[in-house]
gemmi code that builds the backbone of each chain (N, CA, C; Angstrom):
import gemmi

chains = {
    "A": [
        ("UNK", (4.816, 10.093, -19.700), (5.228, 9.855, -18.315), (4.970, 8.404, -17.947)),
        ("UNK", (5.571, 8.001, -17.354), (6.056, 6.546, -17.031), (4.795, 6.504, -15.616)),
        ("UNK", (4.135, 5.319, -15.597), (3.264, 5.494, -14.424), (2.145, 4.188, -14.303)),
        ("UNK", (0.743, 4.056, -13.541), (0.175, 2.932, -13.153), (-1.390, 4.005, -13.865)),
        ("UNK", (-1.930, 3.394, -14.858), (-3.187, 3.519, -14.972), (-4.419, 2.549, -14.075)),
        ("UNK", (-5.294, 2.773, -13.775), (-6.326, 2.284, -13.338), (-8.110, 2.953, -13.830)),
        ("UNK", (-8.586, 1.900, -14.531), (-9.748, 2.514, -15.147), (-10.705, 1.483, -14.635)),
        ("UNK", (-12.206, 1.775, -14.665), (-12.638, 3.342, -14.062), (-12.329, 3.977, -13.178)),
        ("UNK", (-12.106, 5.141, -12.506), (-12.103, 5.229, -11.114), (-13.098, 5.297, -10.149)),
        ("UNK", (-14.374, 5.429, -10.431), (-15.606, 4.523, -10.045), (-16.447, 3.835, -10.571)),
        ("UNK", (-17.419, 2.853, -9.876), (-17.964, 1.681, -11.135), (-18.824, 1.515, -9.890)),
        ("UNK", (-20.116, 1.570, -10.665), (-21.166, 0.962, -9.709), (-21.423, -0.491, -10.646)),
        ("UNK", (-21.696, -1.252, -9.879), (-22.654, -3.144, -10.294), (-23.719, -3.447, -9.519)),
        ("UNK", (-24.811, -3.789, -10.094), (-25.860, -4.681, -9.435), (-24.919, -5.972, -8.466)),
        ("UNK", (-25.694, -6.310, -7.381), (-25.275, -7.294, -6.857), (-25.319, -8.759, -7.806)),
        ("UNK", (-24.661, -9.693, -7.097), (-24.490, -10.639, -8.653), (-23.888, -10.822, -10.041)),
        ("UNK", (-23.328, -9.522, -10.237), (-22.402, -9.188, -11.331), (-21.069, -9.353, -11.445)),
        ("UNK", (-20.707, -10.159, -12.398), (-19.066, -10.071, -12.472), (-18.895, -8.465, -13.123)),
        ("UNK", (-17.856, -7.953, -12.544), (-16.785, -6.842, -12.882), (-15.468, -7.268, -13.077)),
        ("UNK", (-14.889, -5.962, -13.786), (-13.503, -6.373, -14.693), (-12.865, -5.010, -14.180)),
        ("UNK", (-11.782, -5.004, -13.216), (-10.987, -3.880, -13.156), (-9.925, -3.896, -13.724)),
        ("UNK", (-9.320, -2.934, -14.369), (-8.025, -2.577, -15.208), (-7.159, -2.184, -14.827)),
        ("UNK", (-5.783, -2.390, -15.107), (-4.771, -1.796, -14.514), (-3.780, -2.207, -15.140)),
        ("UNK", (-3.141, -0.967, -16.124), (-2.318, -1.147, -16.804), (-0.669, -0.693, -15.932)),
        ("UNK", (0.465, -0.821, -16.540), (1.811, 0.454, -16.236), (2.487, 0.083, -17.396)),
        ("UNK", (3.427, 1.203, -17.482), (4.645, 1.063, -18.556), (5.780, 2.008, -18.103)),
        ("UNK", (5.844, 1.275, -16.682), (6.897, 1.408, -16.044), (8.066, -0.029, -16.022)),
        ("UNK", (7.889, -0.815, -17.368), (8.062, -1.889, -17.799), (8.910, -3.049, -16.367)),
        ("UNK", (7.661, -2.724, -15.465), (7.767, -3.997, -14.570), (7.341, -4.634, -14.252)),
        ("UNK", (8.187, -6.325, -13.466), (7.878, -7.312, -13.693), (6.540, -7.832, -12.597)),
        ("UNK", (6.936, -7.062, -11.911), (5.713, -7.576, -10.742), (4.407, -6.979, -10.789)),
        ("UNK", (3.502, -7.095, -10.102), (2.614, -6.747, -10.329), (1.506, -6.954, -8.818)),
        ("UNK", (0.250, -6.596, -8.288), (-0.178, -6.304, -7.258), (-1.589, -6.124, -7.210)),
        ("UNK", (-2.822, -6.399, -6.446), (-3.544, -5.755, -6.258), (-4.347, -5.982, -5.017)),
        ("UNK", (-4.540, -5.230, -4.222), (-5.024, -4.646, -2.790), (-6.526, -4.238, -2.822)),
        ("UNK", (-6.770, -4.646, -1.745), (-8.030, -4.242, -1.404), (-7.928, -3.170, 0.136)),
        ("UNK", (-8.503, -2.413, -0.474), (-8.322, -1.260, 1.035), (-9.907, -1.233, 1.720)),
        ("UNK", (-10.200, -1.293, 2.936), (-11.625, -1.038, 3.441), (-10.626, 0.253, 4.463)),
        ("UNK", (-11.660, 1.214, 5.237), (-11.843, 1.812, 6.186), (-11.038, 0.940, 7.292)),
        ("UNK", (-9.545, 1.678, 8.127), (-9.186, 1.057, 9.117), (-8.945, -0.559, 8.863)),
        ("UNK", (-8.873, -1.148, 7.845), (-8.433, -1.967, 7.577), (-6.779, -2.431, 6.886)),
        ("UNK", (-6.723, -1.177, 6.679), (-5.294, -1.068, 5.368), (-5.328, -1.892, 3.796)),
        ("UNK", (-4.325, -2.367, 3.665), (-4.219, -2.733, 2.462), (-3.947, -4.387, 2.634)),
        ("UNK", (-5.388, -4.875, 1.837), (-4.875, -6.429, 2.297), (-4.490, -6.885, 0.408)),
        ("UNK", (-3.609, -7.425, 0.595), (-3.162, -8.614, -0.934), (-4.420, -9.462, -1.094)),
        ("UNK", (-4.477, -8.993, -2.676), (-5.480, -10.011, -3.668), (-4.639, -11.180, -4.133)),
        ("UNK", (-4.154, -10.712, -5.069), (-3.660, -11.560, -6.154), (-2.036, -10.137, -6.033)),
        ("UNK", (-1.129, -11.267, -6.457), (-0.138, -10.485, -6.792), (0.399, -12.077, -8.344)),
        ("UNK", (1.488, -11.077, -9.433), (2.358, -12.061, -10.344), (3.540, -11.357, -10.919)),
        ("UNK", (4.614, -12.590, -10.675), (6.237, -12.210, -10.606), (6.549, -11.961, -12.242)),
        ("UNK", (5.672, -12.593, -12.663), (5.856, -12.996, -14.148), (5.054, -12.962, -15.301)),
        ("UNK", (4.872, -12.713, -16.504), (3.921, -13.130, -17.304), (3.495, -14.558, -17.566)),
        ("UNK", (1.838, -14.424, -17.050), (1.305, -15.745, -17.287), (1.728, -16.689, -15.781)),
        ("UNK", (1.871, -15.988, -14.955), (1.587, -17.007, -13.609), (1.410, -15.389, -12.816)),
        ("UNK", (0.716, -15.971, -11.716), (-0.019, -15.023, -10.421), (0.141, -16.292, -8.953)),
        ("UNK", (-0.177, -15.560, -8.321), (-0.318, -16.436, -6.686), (-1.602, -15.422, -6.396)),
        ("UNK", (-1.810, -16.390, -5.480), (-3.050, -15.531, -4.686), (-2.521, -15.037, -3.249)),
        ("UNK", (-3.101, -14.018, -2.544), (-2.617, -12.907, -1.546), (-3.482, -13.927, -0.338)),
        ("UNK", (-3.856, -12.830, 0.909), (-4.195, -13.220, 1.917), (-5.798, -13.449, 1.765)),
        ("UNK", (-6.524, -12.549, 0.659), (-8.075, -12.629, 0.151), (-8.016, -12.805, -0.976)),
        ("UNK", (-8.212, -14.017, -1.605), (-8.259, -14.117, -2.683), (-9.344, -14.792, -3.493)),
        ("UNK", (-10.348, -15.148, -2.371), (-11.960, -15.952, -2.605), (-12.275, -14.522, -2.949)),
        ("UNK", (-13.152, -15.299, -4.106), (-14.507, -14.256, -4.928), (-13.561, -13.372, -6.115)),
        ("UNK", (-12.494, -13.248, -6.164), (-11.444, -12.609, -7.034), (-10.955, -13.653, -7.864)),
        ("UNK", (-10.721, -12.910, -9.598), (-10.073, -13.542, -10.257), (-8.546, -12.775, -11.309)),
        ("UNK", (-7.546, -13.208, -11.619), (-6.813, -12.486, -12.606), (-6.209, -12.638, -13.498)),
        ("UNK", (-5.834, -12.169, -14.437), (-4.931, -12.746, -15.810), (-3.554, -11.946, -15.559)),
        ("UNK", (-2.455, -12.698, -16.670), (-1.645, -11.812, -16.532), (-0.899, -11.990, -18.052)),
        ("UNK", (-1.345, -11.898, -19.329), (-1.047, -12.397, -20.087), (0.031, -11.336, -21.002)),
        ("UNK", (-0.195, -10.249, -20.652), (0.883, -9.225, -21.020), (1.749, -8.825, -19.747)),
        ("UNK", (3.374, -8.288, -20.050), (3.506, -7.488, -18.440), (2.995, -6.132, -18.466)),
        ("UNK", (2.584, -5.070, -19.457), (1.565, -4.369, -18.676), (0.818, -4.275, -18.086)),
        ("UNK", (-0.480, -5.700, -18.170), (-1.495, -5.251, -17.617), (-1.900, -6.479, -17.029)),
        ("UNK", (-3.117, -6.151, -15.858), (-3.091, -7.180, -14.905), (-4.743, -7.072, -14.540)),
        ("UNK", (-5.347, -7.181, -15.148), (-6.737, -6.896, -14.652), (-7.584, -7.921, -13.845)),
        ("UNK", (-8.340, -7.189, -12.650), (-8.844, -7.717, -11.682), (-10.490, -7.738, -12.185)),
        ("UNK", (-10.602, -9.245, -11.475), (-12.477, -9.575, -11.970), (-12.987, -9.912, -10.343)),
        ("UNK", (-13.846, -8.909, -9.967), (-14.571, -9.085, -8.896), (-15.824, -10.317, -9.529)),
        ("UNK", (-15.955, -11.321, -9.139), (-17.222, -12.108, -9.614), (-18.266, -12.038, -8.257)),
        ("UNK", (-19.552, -12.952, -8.527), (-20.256, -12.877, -7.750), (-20.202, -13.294, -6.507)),
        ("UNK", (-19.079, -13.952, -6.572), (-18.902, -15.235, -4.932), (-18.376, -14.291, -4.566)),
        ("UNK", (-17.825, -12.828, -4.301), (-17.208, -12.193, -3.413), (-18.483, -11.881, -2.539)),
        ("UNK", (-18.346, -11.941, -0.873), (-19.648, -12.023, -0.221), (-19.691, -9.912, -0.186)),
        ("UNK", (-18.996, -9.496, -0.081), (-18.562, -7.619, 0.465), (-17.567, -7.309, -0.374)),
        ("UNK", (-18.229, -7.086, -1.837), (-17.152, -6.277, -3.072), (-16.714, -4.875, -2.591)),
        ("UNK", (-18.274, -4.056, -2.205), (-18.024, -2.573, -2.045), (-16.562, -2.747, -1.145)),
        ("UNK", (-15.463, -1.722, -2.245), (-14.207, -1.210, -1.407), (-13.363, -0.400, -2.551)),
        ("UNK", (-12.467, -0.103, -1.822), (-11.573, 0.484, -2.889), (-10.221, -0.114, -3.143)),
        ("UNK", (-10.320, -0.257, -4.258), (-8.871, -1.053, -4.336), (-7.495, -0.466, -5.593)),
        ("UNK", (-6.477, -1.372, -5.402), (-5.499, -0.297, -5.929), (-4.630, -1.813, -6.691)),
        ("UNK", (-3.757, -1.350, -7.246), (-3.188, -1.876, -8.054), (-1.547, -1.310, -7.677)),
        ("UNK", (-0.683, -1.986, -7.911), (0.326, -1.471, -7.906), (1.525, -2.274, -9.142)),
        ("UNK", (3.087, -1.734, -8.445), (3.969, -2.215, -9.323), (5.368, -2.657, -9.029)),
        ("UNK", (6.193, -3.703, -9.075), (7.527, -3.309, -8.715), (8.912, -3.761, -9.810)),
        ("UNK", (9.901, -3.838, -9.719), (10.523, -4.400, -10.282), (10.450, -6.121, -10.038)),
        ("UNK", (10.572, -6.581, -8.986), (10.202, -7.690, -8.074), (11.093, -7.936, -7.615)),
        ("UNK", (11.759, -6.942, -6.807), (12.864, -6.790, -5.683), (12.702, -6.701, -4.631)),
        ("UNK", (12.613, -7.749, -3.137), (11.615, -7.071, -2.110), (12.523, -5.946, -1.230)),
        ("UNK", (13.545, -5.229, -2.056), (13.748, -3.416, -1.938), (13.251, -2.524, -2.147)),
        ("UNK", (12.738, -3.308, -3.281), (11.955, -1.937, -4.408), (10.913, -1.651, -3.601)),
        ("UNK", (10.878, -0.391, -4.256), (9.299, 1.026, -4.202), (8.498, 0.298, -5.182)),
        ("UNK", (7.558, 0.062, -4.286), (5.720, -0.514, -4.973), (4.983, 0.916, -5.469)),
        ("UNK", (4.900, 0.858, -7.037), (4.168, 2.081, -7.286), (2.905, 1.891, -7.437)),
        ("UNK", (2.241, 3.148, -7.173), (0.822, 2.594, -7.009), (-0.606, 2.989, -8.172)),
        ("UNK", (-1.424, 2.644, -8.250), (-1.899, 3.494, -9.213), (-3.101, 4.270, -8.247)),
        ("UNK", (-4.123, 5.384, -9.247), (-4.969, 6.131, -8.858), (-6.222, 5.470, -7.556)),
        ("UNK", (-6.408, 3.808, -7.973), (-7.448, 3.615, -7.303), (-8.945, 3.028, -8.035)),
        ("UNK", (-9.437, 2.599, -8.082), (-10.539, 2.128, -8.638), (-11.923, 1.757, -7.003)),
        ("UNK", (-12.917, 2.879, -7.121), (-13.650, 2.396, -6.038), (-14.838, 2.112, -6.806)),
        ("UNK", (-15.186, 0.249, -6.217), (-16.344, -0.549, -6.419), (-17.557, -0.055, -5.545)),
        ("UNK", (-18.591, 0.203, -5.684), (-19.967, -0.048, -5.252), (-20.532, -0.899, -5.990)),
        ("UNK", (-21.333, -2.147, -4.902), (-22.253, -3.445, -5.324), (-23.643, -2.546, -4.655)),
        ("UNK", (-24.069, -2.538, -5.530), (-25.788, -1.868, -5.045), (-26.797, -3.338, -4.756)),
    ],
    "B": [
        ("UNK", (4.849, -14.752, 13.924), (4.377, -14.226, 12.802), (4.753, -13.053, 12.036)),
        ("UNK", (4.888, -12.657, 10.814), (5.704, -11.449, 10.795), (4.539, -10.512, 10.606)),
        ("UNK", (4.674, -9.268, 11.148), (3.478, -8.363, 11.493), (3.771, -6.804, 11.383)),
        ("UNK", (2.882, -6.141, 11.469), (3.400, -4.648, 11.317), (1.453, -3.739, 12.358)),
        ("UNK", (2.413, -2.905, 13.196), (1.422, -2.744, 14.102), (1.637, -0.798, 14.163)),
        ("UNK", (0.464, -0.584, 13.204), (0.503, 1.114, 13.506), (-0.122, 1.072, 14.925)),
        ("UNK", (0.581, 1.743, 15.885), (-0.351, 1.730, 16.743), (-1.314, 2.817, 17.444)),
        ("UNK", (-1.407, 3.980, 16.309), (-2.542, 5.137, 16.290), (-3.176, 5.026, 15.113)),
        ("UNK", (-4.743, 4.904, 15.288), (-5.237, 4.888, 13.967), (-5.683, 6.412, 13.804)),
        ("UNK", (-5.653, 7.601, 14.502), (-5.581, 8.624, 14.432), (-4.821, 9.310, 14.645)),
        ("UNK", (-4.450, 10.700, 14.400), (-3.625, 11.849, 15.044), (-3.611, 12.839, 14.966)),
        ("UNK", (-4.567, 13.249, 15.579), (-4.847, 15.101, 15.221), (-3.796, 16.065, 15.854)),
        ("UNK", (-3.089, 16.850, 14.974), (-2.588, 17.807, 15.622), (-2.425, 19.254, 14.916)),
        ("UNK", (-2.175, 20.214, 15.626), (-2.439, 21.836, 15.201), (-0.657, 22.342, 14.254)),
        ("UNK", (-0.975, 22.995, 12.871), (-0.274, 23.307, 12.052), (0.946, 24.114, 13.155)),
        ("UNK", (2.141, 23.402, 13.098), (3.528, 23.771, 12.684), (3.664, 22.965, 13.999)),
        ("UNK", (3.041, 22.150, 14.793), (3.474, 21.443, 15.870), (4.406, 20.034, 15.096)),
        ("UNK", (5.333, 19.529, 16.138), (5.802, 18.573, 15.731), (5.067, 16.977, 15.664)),
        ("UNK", (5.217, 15.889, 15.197), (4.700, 14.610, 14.996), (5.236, 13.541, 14.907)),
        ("UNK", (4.835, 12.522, 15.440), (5.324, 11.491, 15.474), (4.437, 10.377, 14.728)),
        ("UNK", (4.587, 9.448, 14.251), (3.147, 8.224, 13.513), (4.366, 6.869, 14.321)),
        ("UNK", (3.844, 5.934, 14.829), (4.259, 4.695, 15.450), (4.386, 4.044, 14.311)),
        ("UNK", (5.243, 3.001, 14.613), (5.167, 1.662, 13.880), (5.971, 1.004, 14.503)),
        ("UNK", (5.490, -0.464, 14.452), (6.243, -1.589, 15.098), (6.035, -2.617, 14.043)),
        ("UNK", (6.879, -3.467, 14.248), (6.918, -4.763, 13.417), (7.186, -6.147, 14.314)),
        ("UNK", (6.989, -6.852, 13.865), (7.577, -8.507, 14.556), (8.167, -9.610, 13.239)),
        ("UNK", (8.877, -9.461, 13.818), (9.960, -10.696, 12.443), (11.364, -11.616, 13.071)),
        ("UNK", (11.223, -12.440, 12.550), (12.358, -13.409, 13.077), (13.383, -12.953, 11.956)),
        ("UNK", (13.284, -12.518, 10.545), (14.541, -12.227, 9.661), (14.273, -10.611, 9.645)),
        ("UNK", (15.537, -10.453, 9.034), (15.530, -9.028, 8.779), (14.907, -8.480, 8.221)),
        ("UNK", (14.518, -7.088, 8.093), (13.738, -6.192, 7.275), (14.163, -5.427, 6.755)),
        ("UNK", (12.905, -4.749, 5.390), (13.410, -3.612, 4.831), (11.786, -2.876, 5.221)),
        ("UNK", (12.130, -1.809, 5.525), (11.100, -1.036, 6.276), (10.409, 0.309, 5.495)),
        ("UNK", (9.400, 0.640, 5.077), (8.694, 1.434, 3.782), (7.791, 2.558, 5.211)),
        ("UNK", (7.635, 3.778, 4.820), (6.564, 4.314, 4.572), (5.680, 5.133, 3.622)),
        ("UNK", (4.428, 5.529, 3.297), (3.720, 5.404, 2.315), (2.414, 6.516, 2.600)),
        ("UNK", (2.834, 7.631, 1.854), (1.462, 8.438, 2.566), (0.376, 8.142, 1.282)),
        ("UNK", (-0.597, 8.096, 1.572), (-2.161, 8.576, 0.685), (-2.900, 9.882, 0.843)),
        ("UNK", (-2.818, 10.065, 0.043), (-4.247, 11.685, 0.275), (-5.589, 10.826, -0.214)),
        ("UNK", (-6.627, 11.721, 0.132), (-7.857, 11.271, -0.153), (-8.219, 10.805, -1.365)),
        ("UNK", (-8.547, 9.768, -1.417), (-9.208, 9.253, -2.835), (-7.996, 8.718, -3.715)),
        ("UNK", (-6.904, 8.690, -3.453), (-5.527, 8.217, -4.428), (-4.825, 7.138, -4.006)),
        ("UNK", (-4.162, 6.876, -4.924), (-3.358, 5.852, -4.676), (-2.230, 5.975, -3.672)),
        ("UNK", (-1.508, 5.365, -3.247), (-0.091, 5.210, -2.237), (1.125, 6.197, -2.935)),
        ("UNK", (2.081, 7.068, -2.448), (3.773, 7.217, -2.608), (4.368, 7.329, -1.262)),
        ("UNK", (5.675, 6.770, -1.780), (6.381, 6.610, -0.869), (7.306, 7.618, -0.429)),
        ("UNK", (7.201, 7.647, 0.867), (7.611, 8.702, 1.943), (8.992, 8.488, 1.898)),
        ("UNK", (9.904, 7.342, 2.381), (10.868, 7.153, 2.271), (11.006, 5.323, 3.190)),
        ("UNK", (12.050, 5.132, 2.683), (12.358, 3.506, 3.229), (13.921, 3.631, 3.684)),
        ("UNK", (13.876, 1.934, 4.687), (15.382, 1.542, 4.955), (15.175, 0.588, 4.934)),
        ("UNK", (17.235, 0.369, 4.171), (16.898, -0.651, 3.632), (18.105, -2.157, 4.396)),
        ("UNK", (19.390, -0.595, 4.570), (20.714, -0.699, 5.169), (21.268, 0.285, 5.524)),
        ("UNK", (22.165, 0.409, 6.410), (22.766, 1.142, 6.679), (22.532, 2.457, 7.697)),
        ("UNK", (22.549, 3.783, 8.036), (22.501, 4.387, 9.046), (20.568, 4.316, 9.209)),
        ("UNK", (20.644, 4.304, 10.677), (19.348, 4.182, 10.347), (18.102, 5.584, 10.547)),
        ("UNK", (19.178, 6.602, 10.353), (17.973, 7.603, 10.261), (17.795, 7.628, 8.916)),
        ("UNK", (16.558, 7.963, 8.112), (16.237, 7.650, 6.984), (15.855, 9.361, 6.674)),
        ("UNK", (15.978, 10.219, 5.727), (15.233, 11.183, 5.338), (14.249, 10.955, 4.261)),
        ("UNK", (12.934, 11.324, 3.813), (12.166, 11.510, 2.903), (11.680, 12.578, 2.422)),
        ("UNK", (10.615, 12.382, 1.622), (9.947, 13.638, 1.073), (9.704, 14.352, 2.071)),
        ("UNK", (9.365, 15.810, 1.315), (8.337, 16.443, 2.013), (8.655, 16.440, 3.134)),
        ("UNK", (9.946, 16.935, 4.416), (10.218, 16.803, 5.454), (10.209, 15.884, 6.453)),
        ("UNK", (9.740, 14.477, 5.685), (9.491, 14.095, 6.808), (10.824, 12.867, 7.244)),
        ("UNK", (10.788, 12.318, 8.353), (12.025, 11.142, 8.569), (11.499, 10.267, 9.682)),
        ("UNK", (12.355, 9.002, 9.469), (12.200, 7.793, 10.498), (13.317, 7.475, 10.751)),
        ("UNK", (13.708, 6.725, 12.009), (14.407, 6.468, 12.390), (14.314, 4.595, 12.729)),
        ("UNK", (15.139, 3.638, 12.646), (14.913, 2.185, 12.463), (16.006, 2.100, 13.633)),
        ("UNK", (14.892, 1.420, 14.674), (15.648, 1.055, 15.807), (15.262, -0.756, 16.132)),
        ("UNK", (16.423, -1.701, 15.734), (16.570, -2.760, 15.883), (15.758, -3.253, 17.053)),
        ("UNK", (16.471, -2.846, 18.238), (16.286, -3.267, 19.454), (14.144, -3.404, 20.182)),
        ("UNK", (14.090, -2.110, 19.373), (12.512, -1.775, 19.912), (11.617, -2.384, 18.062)),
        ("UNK", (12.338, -3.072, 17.761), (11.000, -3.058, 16.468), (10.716, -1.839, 15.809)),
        ("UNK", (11.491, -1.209, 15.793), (10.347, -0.033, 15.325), (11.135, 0.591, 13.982)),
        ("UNK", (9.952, 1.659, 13.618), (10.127, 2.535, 12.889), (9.528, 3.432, 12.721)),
        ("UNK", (9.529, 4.285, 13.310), (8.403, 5.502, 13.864), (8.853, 6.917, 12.853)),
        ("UNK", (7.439, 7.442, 12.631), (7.892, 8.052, 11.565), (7.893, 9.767, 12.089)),
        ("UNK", (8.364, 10.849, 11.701), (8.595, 11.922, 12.421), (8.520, 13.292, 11.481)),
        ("UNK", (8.126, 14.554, 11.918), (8.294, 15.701, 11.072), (8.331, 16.539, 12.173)),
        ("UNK", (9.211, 17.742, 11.789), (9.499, 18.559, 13.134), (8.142, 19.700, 13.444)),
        ("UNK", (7.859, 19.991, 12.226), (6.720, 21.256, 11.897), (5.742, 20.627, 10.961)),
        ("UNK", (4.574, 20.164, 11.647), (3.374, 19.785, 10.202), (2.750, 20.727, 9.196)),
        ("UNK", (2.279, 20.644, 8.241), (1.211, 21.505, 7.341), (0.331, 20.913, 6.932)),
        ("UNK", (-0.488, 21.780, 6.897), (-1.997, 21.570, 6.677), (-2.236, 20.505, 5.807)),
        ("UNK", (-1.438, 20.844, 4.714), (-1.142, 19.617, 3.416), (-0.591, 18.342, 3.527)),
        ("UNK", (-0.381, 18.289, 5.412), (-0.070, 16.723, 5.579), (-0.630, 16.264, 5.850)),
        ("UNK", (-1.925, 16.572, 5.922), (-3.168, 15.933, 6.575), (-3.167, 14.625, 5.250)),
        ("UNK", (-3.650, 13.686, 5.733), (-3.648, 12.360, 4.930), (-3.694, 10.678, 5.899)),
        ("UNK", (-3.412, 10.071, 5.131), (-3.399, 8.532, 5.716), (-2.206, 8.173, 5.579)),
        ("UNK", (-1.384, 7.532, 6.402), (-0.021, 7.075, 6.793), (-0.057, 5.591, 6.996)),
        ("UNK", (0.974, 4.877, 6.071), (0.875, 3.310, 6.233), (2.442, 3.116, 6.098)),
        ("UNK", (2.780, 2.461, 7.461), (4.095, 1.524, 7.581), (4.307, 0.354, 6.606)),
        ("UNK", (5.178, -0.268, 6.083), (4.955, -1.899, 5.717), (6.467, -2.088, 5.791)),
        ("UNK", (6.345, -3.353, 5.312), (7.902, -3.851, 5.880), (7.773, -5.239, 4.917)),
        ("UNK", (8.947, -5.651, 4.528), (9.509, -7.053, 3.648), (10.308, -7.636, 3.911)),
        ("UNK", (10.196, -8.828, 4.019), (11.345, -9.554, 5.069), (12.693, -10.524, 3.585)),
        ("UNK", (13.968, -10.187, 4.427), (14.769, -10.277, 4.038), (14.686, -11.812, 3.244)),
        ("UNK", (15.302, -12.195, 2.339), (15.158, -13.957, 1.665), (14.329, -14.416, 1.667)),
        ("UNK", (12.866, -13.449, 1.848), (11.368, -13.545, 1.402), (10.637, -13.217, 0.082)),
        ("UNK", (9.483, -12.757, -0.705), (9.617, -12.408, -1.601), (9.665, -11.201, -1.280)),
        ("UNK", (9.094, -10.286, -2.597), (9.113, -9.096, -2.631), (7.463, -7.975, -2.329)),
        ("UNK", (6.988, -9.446, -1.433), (5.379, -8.416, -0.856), (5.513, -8.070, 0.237)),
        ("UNK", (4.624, -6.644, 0.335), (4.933, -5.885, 1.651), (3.586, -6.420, 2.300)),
        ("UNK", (4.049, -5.741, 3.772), (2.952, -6.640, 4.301), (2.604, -4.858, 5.025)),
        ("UNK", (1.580, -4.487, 5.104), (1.080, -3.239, 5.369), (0.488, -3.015, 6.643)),
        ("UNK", (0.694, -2.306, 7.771), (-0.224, -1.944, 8.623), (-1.541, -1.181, 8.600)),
        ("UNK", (-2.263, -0.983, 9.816), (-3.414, -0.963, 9.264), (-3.779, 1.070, 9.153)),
        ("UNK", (-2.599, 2.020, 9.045), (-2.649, 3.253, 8.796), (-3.004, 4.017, 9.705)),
        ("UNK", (-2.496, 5.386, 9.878), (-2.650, 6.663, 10.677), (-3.245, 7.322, 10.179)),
        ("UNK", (-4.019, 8.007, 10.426), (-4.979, 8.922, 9.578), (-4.569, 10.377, 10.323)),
        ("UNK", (-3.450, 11.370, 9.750), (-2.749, 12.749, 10.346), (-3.932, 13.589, 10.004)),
        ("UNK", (-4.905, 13.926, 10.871), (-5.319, 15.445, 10.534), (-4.901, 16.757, 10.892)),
        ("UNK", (-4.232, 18.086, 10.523), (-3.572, 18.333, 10.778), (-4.317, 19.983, 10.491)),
        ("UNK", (-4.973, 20.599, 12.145), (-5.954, 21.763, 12.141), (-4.882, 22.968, 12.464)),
        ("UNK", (-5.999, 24.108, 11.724), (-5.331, 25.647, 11.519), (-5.287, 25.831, 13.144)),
    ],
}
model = gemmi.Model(1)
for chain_id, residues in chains.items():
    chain = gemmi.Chain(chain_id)
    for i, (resn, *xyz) in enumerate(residues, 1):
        res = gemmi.Residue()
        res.name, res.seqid = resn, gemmi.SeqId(i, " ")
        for name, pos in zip(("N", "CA", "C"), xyz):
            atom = gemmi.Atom()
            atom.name, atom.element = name, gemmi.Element(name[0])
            atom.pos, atom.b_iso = gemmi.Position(*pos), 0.0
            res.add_atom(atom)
        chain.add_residue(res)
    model.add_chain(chain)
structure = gemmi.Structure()
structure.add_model(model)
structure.setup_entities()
């Protein structure tokens, strides 16, 4: 089945720790996405990339880092300069049509202890 | 600025009553207009979008919007709820000869009691 992996779907870190979130698809598309959701906040843009091997950064993009060196996969690095990691965040997908349906994946929720 | 304004962050209502979820937008170009339910703990699917053309829209799962130029909007609608619609509701919208990121409001949260 054609779809958006996201691994782990929870992850605890000591404060101070870089983390590495995953997020694969092989829904062989070109765009790519990832969101940060808090409580009553919605979904704000991290990092989004149109292409392999280039990204832009979203509306929050301090304390976040990303690669994009395959078009499956797009993995997100929470490092330590993020001041409020704890959240849940998502990953998504599109063709890179701004028509297209953004698919989404399962979710990955961070706790910084 | 271009914007998207749920303007209930709640909505409780009793199984088989009808519903409404708000949405407004602000944009100087045109739009293509998304909604997007979540259940607990998961990721986003999409309810249904417009993109062109008539503007009542049908989607999953009973539900529909209607895209009215004049008022900004796109308010989303089901005639009879179920229990199983209880969830989080997010508008977004993409502006025409822009790229292809949505810009998301900040969600309805439908609880929806026996």
């Amino acid at each position: 089945d054609g779809g958006i992996t996201q691994s782990p779907k929870y992850l605890f870190r000591k404060e101070g720790q870089n983390v590495t979130l995953s997020c694969e698809q092989n829904l062989n598309h070109d765009a790519m996405y990832w969101y940060r959701q808090d409580p009553g906040q919605g979904l704000r843009l991290i990092y989004y990339s149109q292409i392999v091997n280039d990204f832009q950064k979203g509306d929050i993009a301090e304390g976040y880092s990303v690669s994009r060196e395959k078009k499956e996969s797009f993995p997100l690095t929470v490092t330590s300069a993020q001041k409020n990691p704890t959240a849940f965040y998502l990953c998504a997908s599109t063709r890179g049509i701004n028509t297209d349906t953004q698919y989404f994946g399962p979710g990955t929720r961070l706790t910084v202890l | 600025a271009q914007s998207v304004t749920q303007l209930d962050s709640q909505v409780p209502v009793f199984e088989e009553a009808p519903v409404e979820l708000r949405c407004n937008y602000s944009s100087s170009v045109s739009v293509y207009l998304f909604w997007y339910v979540q259940y607990p703990n998961q990721g986003l699917q999409l309810l249904l979008k417009y993109l062109s053309g008539s503007t009542l829209v049908k989607g999953i799962n009973g539900f529909e919007a209607e895209f009215n130029k004049s008022q900004t909007s796109f308010h989303l609608r089901k005639p009879s709820v179920h229990i199983s619609d209880t969830a989080e509701y997010f508008c977004a919208v993409s502006f025409a000869g822009g790229s292809e990121k949505l810009v998301f409001g900040k969600g309805t949260k439908l609880t929806v009691n026996p």
